[in-house]
PDB file as gemmi writes it, atoms N, CA and C in Angstrom:
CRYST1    1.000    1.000    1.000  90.00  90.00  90.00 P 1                      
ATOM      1  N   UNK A   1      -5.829-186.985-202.156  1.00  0.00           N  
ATOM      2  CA  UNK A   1      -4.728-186.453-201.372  1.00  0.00           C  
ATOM      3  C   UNK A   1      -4.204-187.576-200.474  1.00  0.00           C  
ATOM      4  N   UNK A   2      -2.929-187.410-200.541  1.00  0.00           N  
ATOM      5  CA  UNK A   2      -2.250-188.875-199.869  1.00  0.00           C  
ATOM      6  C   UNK A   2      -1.233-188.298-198.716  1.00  0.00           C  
ATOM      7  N   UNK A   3      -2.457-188.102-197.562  1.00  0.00           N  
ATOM      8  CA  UNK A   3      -1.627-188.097-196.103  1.00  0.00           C  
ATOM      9  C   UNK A   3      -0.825-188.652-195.667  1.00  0.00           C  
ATOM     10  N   UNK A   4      -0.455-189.792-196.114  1.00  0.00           N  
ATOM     11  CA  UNK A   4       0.673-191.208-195.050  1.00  0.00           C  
ATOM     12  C   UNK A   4       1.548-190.422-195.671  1.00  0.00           C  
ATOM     13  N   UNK A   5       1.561-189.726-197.174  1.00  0.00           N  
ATOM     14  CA  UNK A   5       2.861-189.254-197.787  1.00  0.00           C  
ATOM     15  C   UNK A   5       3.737-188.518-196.869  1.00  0.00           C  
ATOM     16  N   UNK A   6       3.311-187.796-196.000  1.00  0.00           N  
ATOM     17  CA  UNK A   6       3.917-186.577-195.110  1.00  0.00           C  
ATOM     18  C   UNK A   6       3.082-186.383-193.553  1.00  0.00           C  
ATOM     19  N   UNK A   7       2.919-188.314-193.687  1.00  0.00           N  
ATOM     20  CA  UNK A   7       3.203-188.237-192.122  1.00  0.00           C  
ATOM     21  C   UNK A   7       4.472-188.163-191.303  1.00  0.00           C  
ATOM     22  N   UNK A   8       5.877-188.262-191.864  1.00  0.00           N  
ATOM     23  CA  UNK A   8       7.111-188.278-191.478  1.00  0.00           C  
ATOM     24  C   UNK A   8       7.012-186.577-191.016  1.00  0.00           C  
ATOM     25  N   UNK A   9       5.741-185.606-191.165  1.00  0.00           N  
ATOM     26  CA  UNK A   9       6.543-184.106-190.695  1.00  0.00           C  
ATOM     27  C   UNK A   9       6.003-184.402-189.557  1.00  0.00           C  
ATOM     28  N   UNK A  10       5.911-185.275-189.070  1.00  0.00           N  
ATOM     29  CA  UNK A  10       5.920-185.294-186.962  1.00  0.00           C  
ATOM     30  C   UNK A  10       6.710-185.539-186.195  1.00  0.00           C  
ATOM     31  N   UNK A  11       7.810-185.762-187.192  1.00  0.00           N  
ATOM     32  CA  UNK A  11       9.517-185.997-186.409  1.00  0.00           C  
ATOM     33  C   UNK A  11      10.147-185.201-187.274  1.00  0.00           C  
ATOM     34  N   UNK A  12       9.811-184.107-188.101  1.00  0.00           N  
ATOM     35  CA  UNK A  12      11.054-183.439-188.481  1.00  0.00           C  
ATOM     36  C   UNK A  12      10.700-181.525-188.120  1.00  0.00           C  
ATOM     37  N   UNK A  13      11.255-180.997-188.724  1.00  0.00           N  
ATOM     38  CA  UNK A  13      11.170-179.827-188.841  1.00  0.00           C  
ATOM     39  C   UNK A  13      10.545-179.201-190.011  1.00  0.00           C  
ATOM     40  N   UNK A  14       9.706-178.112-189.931  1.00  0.00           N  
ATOM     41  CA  UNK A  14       8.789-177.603-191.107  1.00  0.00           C  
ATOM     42  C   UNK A  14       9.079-176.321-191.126  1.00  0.00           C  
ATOM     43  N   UNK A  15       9.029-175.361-192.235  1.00  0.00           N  
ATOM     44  CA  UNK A  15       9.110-174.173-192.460  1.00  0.00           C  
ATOM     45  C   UNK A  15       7.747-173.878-192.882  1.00  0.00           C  
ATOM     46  N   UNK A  16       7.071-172.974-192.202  1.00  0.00           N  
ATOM     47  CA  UNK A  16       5.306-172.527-192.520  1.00  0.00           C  
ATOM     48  C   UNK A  16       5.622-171.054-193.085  1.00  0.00           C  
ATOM     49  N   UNK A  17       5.457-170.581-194.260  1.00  0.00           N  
ATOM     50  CA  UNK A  17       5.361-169.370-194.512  1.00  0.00           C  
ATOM     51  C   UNK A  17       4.187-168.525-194.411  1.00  0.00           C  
ATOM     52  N   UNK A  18       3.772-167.813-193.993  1.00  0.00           N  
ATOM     53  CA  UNK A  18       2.620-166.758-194.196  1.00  0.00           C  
ATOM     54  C   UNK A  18       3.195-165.285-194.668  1.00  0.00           C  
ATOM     55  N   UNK A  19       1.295-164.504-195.047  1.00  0.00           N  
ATOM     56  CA  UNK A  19       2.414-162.850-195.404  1.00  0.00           C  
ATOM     57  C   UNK A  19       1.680-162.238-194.338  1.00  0.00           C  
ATOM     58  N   UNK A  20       2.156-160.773-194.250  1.00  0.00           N  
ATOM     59  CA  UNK A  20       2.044-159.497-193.485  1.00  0.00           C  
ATOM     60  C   UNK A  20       0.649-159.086-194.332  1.00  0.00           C  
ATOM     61  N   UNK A  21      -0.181-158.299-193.704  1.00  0.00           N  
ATOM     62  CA  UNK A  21      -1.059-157.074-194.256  1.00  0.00           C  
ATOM     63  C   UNK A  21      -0.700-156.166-195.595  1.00  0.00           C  
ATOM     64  N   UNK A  22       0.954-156.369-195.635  1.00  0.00           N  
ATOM     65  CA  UNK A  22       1.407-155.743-197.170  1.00  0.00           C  
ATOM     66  C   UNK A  22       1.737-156.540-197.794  1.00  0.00           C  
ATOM     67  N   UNK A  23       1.450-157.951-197.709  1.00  0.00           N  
ATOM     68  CA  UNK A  23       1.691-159.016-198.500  1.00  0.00           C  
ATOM     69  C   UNK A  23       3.419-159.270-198.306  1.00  0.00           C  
ATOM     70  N   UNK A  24       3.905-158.841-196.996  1.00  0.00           N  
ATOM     71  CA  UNK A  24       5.614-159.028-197.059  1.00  0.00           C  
ATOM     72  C   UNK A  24       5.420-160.969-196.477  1.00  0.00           C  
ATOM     73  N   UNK A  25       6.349-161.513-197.182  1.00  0.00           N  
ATOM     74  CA  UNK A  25       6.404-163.018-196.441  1.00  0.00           C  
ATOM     75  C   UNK A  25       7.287-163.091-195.495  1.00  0.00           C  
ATOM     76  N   UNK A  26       6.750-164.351-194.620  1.00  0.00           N  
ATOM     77  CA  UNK A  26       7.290-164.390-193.237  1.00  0.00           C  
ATOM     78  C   UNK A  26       7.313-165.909-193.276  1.00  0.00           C  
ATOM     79  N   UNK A  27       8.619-166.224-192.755  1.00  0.00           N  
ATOM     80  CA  UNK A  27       8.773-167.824-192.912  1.00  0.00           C  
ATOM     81  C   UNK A  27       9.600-168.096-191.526  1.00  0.00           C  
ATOM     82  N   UNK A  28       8.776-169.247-190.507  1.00  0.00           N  
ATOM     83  CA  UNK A  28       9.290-169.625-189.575  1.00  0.00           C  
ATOM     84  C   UNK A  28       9.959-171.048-189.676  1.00  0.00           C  
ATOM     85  N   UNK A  29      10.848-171.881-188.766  1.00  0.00           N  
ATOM     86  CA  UNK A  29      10.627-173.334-188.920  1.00  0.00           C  
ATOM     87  C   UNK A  29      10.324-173.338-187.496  1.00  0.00           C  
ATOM     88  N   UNK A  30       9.088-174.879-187.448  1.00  0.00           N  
ATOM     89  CA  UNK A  30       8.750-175.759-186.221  1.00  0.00           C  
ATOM     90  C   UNK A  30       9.162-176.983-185.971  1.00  0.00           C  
ATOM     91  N   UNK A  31       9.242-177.804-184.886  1.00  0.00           N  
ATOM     92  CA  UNK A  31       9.356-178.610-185.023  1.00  0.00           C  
ATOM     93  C   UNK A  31       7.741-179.519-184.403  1.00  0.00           C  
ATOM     94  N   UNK A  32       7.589-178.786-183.175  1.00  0.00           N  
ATOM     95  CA  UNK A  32       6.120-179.609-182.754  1.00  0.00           C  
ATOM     96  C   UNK A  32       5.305-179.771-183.806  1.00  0.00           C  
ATOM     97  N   UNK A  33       5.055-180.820-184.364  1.00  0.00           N  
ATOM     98  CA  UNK A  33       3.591-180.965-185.634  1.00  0.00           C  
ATOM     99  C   UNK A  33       3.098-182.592-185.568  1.00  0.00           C  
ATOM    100  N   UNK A  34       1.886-182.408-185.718  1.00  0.00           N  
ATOM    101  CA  UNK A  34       1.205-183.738-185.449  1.00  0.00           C  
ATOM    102  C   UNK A  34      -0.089-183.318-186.719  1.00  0.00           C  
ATOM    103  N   UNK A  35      -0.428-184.807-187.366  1.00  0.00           N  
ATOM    104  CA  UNK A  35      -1.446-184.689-188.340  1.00  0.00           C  
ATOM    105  C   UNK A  35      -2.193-185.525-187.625  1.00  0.00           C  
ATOM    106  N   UNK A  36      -3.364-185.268-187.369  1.00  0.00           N  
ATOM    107  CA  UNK A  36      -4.693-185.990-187.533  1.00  0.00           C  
ATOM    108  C   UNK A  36      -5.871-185.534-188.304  1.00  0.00           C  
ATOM    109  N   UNK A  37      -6.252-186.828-189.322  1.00  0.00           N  
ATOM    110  CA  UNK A  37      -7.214-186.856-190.441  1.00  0.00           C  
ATOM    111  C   UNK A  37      -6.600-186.006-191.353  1.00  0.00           C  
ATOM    112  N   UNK A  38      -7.119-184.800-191.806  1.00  0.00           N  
ATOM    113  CA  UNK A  38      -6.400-184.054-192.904  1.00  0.00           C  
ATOM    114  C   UNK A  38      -5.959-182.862-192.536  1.00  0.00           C  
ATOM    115  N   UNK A  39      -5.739-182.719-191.284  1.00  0.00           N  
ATOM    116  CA  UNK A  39      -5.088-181.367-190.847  1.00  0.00           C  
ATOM    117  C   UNK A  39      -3.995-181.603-190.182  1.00  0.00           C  
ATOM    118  N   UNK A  40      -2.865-180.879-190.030  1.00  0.00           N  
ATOM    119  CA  UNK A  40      -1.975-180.564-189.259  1.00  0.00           C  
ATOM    120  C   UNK A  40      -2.218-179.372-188.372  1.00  0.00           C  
ATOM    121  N   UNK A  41      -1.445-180.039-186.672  1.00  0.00           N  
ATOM    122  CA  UNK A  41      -1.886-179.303-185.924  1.00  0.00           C  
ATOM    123  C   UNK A  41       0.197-179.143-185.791  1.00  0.00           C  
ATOM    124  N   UNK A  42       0.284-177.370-185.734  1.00  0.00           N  
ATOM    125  CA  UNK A  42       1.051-177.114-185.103  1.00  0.00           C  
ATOM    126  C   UNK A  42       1.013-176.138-183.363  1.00  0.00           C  
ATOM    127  N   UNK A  43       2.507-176.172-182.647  1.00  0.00           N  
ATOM    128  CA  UNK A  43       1.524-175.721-181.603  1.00  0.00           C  
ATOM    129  C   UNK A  43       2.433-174.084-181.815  1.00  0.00           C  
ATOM    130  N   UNK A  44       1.917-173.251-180.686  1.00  0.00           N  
ATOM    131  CA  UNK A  44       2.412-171.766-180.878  1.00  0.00           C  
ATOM    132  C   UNK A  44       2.901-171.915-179.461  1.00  0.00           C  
ATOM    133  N   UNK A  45       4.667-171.747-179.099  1.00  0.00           N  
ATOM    134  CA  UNK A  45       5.229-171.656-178.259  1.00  0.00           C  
ATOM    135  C   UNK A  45       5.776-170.016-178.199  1.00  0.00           C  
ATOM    136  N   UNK A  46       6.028-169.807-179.411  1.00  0.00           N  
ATOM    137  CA  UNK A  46       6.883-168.267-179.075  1.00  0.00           C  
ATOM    138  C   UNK A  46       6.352-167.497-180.637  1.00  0.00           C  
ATOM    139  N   UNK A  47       5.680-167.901-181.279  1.00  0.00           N  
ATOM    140  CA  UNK A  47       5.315-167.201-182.547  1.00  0.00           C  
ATOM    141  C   UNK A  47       4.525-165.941-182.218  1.00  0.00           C  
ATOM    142  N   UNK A  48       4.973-165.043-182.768  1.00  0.00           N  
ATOM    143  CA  UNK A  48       4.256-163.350-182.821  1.00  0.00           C  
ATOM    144  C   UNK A  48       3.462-162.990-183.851  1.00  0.00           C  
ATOM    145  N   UNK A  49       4.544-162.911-185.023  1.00  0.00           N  
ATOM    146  CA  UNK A  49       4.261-162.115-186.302  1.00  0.00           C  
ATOM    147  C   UNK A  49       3.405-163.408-187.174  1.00  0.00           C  
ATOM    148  N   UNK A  50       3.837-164.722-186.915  1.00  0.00           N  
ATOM    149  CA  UNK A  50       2.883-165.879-188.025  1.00  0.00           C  
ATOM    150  C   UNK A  50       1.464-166.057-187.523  1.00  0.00           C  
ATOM    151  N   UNK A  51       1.457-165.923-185.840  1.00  0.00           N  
ATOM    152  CA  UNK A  51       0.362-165.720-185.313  1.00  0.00           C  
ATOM    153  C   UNK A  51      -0.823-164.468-185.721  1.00  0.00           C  
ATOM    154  N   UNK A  52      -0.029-163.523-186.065  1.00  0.00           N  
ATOM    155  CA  UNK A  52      -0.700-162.210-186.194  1.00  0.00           C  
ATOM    156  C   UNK A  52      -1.044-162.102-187.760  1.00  0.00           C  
ATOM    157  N   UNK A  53      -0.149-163.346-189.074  1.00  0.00           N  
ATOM    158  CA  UNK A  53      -0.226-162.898-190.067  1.00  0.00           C  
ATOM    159  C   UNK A  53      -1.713-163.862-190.283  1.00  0.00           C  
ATOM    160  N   UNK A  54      -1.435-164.919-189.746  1.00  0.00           N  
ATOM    161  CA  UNK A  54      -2.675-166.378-190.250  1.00  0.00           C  
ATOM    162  C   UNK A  54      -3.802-165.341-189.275  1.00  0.00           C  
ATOM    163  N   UNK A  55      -3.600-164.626-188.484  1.00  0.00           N  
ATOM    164  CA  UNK A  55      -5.256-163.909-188.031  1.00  0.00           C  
ATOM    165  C   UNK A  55      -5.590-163.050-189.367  1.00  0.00           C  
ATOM    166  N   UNK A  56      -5.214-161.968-190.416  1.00  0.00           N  
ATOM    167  CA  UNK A  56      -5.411-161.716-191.457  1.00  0.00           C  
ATOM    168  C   UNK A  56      -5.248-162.198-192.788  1.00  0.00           C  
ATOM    169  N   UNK A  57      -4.768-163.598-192.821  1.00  0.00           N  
ATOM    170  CA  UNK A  57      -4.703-163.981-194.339  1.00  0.00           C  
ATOM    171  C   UNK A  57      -4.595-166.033-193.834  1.00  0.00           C  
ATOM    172  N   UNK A  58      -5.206-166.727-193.910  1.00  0.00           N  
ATOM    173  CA  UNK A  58      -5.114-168.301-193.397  1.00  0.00           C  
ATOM    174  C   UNK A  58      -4.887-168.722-194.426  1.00  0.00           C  
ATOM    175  N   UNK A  59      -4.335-168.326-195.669  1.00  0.00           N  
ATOM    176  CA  UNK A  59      -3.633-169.010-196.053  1.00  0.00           C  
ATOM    177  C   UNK A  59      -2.090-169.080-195.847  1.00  0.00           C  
ATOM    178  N   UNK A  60      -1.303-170.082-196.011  1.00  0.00           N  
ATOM    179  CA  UNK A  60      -0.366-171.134-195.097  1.00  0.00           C  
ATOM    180  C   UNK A  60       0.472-171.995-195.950  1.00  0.00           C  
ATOM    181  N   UNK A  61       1.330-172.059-196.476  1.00  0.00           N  
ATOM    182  CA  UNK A  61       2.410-173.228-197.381  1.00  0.00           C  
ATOM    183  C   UNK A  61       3.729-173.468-196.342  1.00  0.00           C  
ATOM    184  N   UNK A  62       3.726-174.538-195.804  1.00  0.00           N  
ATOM    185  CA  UNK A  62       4.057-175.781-195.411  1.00  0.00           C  
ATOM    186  C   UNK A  62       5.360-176.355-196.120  1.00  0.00           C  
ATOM    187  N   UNK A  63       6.786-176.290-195.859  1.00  0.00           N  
ATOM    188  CA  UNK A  63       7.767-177.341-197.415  1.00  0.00           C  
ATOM    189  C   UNK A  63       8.563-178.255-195.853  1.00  0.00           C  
ATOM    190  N   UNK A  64       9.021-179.137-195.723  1.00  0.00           N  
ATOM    191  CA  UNK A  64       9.773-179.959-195.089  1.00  0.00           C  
ATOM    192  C   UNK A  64      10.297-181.491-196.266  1.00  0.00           C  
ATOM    193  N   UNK A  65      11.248-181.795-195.757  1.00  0.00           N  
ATOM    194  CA  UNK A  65      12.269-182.921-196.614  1.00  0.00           C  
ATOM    195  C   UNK A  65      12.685-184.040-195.674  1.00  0.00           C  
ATOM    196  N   UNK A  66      12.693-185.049-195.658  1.00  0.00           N  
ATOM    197  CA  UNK A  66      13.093-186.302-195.149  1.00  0.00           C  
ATOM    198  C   UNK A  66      14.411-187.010-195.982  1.00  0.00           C  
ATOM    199  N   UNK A  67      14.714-188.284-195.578  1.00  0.00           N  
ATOM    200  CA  UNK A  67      15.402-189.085-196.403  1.00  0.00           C  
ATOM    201  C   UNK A  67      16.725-188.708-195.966  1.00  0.00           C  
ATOM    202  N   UNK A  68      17.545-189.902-196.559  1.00  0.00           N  
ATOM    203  CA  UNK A  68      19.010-189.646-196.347  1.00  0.00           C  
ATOM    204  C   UNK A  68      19.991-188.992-197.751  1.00  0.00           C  
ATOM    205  N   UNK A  69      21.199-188.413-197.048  1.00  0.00           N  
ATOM    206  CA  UNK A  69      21.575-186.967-197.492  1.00  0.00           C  
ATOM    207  C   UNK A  69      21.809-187.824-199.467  1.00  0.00           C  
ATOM    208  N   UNK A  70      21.588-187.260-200.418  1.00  0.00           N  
ATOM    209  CA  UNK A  70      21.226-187.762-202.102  1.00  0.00           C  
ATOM    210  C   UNK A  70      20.299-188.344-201.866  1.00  0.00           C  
ATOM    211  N   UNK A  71      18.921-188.654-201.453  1.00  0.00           N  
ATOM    212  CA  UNK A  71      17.854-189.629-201.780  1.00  0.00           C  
ATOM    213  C   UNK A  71      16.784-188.633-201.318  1.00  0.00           C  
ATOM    214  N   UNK A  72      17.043-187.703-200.777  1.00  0.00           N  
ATOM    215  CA  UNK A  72      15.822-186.660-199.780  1.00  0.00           C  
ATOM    216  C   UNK A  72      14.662-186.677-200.757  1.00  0.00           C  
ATOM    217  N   UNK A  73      13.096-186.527-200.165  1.00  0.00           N  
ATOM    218  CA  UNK A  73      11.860-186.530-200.698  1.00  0.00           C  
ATOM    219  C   UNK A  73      11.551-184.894-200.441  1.00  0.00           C  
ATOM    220  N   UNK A  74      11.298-183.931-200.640  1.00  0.00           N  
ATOM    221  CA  UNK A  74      10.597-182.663-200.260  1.00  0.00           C  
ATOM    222  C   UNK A  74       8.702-183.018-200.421  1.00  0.00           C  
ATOM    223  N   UNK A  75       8.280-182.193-199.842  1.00  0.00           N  
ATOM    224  CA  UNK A  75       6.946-181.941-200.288  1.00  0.00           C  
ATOM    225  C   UNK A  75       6.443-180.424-199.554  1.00  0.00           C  
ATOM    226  N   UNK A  76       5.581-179.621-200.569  1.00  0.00           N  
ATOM    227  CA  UNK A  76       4.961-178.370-200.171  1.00  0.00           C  
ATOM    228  C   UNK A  76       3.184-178.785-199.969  1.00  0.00           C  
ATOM    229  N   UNK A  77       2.874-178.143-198.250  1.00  0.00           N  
ATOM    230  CA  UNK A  77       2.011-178.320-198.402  1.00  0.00           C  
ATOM    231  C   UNK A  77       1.059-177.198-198.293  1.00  0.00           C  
ATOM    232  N   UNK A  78      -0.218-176.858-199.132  1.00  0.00           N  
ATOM    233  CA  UNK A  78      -0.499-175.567-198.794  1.00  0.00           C  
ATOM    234  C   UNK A  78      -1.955-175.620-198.121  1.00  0.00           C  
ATOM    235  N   UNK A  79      -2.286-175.258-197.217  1.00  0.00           N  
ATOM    236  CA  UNK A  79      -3.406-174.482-196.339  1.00  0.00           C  
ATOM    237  C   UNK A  79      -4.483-173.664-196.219  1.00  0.00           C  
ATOM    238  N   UNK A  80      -5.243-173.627-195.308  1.00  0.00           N  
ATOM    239  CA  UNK A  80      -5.825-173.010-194.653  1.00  0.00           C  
ATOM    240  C   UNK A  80      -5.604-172.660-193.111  1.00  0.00           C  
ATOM    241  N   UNK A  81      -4.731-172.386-192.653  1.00  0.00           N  
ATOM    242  CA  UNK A  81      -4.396-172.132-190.805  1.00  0.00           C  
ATOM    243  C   UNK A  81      -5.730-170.965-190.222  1.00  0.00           C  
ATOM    244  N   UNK A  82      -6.307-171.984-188.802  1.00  0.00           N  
ATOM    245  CA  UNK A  82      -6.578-170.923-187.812  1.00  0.00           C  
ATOM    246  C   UNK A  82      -6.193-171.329-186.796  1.00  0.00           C  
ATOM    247  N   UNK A  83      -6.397-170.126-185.966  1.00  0.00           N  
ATOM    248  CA  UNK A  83      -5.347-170.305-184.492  1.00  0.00           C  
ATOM    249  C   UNK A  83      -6.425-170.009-183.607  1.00  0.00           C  
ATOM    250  N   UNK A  84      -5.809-170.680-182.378  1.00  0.00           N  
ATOM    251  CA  UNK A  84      -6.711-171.238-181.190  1.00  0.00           C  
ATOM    252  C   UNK A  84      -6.220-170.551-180.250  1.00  0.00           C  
ATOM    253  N   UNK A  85      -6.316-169.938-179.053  1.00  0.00           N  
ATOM    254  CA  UNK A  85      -5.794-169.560-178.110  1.00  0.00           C  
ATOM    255  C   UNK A  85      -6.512-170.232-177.166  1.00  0.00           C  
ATOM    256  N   UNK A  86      -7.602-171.278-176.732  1.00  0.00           N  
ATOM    257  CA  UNK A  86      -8.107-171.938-175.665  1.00  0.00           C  
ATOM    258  C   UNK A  86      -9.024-172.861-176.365  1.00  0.00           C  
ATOM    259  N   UNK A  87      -9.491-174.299-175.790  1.00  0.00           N  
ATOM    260  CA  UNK A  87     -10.194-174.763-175.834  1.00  0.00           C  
ATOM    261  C   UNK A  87      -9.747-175.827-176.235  1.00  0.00           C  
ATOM    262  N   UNK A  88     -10.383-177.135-177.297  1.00  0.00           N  
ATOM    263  CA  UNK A  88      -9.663-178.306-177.243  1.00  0.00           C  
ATOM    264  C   UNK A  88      -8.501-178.685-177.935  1.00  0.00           C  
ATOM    265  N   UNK A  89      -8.140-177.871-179.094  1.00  0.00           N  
ATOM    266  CA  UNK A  89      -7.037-177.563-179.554  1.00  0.00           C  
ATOM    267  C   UNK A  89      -5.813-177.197-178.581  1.00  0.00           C  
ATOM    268  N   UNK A  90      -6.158-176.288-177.957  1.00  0.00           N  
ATOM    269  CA  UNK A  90      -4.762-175.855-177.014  1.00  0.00           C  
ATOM    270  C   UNK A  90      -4.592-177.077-175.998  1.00  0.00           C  
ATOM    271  N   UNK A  91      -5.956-177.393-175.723  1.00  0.00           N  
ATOM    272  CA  UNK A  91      -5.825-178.527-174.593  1.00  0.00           C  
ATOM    273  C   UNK A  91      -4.898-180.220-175.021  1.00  0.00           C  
ATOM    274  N   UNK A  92      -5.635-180.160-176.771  1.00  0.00           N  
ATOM    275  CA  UNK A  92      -4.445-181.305-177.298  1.00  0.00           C  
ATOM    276  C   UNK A  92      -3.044-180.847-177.202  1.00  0.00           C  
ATOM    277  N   UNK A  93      -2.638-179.439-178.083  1.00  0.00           N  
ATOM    278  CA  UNK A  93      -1.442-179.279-177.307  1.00  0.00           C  
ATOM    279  C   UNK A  93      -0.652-179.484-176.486  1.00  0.00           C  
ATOM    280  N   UNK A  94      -0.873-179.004-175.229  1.00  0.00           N  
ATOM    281  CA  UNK A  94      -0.521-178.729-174.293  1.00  0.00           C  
ATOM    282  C   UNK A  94      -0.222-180.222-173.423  1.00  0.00           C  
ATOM    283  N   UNK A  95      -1.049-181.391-174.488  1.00  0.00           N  
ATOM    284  CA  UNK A  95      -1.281-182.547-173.727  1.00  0.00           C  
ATOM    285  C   UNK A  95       0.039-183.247-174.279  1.00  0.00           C  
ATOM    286  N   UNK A  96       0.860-182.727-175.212  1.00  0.00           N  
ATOM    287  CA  UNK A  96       1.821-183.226-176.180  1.00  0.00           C  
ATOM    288  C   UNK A  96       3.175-183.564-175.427  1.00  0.00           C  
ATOM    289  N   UNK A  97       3.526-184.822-175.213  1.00  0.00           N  
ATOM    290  CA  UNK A  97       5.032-184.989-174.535  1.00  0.00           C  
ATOM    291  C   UNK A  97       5.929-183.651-175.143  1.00  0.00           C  
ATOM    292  N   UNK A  98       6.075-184.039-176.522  1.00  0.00           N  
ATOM    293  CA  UNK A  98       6.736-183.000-176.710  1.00  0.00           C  
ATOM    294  C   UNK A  98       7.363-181.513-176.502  1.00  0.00           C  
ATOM    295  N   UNK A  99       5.808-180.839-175.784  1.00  0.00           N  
ATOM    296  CA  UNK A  99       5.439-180.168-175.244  1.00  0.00           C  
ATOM    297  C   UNK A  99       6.078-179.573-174.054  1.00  0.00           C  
ATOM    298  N   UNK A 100       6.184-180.601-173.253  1.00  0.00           N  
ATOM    299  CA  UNK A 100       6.652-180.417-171.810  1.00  0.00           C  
ATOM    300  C   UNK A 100       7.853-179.338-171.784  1.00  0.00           C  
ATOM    301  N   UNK A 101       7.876-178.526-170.984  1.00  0.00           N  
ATOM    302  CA  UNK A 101       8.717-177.130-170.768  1.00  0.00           C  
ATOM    303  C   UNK A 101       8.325-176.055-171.317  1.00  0.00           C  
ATOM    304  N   UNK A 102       7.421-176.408-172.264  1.00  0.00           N  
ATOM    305  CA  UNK A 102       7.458-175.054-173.169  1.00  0.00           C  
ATOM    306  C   UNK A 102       5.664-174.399-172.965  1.00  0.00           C  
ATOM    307  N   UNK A 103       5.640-173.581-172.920  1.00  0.00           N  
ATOM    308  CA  UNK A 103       4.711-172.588-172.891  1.00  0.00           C  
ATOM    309  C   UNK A 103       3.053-173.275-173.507  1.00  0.00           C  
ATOM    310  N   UNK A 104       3.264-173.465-174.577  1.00  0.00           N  
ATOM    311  CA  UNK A 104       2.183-174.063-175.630  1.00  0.00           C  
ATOM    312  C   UNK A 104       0.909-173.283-175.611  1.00  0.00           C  
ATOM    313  N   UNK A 105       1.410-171.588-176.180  1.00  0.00           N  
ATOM    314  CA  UNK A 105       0.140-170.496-176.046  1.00  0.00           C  
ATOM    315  C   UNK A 105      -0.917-171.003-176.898  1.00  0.00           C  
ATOM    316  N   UNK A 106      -0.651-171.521-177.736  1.00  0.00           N  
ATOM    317  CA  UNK A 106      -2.234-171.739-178.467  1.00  0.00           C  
ATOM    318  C   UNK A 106      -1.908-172.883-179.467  1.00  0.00           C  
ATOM    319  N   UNK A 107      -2.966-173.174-180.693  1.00  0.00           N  
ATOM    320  CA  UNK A 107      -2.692-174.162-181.625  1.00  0.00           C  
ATOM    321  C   UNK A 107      -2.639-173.601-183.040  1.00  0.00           C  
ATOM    322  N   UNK A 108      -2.251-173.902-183.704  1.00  0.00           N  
ATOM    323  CA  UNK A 108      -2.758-173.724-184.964  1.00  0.00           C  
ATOM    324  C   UNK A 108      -3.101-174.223-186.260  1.00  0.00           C  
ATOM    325  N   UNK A 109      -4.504-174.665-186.422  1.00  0.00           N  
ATOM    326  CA  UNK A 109      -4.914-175.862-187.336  1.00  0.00           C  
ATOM    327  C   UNK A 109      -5.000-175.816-188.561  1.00  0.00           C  
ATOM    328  N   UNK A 110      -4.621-176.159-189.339  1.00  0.00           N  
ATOM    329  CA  UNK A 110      -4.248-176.015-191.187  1.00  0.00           C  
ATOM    330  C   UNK A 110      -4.918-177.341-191.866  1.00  0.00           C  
ATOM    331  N   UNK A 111      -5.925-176.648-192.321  1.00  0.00           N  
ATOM    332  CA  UNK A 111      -6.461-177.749-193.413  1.00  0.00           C  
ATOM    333  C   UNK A 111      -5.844-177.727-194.333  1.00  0.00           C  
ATOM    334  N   UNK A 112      -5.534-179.006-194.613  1.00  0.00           N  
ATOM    335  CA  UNK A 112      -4.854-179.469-196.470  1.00  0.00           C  
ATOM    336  C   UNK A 112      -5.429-178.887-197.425  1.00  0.00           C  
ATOM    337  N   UNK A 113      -4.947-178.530-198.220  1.00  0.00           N  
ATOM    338  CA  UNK A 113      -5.591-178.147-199.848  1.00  0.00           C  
ATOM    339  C   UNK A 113      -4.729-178.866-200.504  1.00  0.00           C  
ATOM    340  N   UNK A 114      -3.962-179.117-200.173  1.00  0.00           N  
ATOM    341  CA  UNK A 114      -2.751-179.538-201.684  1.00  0.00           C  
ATOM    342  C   UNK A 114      -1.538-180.215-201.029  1.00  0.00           C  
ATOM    343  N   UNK A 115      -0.683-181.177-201.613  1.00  0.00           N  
ATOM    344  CA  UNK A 115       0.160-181.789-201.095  1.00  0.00           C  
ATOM    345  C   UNK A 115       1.042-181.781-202.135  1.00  0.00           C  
ATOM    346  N   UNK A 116       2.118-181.562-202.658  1.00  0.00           N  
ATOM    347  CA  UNK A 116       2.978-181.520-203.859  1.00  0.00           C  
ATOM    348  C   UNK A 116       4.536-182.006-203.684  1.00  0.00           C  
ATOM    349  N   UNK A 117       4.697-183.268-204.043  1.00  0.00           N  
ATOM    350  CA  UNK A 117       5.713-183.582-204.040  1.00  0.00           C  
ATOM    351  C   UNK A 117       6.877-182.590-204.703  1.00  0.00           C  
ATOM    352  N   UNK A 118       8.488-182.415-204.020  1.00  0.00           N  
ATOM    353  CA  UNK A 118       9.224-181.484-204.782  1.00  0.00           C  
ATOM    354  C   UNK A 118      10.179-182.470-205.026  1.00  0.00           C  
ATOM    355  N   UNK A 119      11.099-181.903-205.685  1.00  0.00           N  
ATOM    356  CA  UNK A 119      12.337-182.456-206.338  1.00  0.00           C  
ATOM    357  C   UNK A 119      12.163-183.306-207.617  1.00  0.00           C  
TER     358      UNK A 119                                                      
END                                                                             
């Protein structure tokens, strides 16, 4: 698995899908995301329902695109997410420039399973 591939999703925007308890899908976009080693940490500023879906189902697919407009790279990445509401996770959070103004209720950590280039 080749992380440097989609280290660029720490300056862009990501769409994380999860499902509901009836298997309905729920797709947010973020922008706070930081990878260290083989996980991505996103943080939870205002999330409800993705928060509530990764507490019953951690699995997690990940798609964001880079590049300039005809040359764009996609990649899907798919998961394992759990969520943190205290401790050193929230505390990296919360420690995030990025961060600053915003709430930063908890974390939520997604191990890699798969990295799949699109297009």
């Amino acid at each position: 698995m080749d992380i440097q591939k989609i280290k660029k999703i720490e300056k862009k925007i990501v769409a994380i899908a999860t499902v509901d308890k009836k298997n309905k899908p729920h797709n947010i976009a973020i922008q706070i995301n930081k990878i260290q080693g083989d996980k991505i940490i996103l943080t939870d500023n205002y999330m409800k329902l993705t928060v509530e879906n990764i507490k019953n189902n951690p699995n997690v697919s990940l798609v964001f695109w880079h590049g300039k407009e005809g040359a764009e790279k996609g990649y899907r990445i798919d998961g394992k997410a759990e969520y943190f509401d205290s401790g050193e996770w929230v505390d990296f959070v919360k420690g995030l420039k990025e961060n600053e103004g915003y709430p930063a209720k908890g974390a939520i950590i997604i191990k890699i399973n798969e990295i799949k280039e699109l297009g």
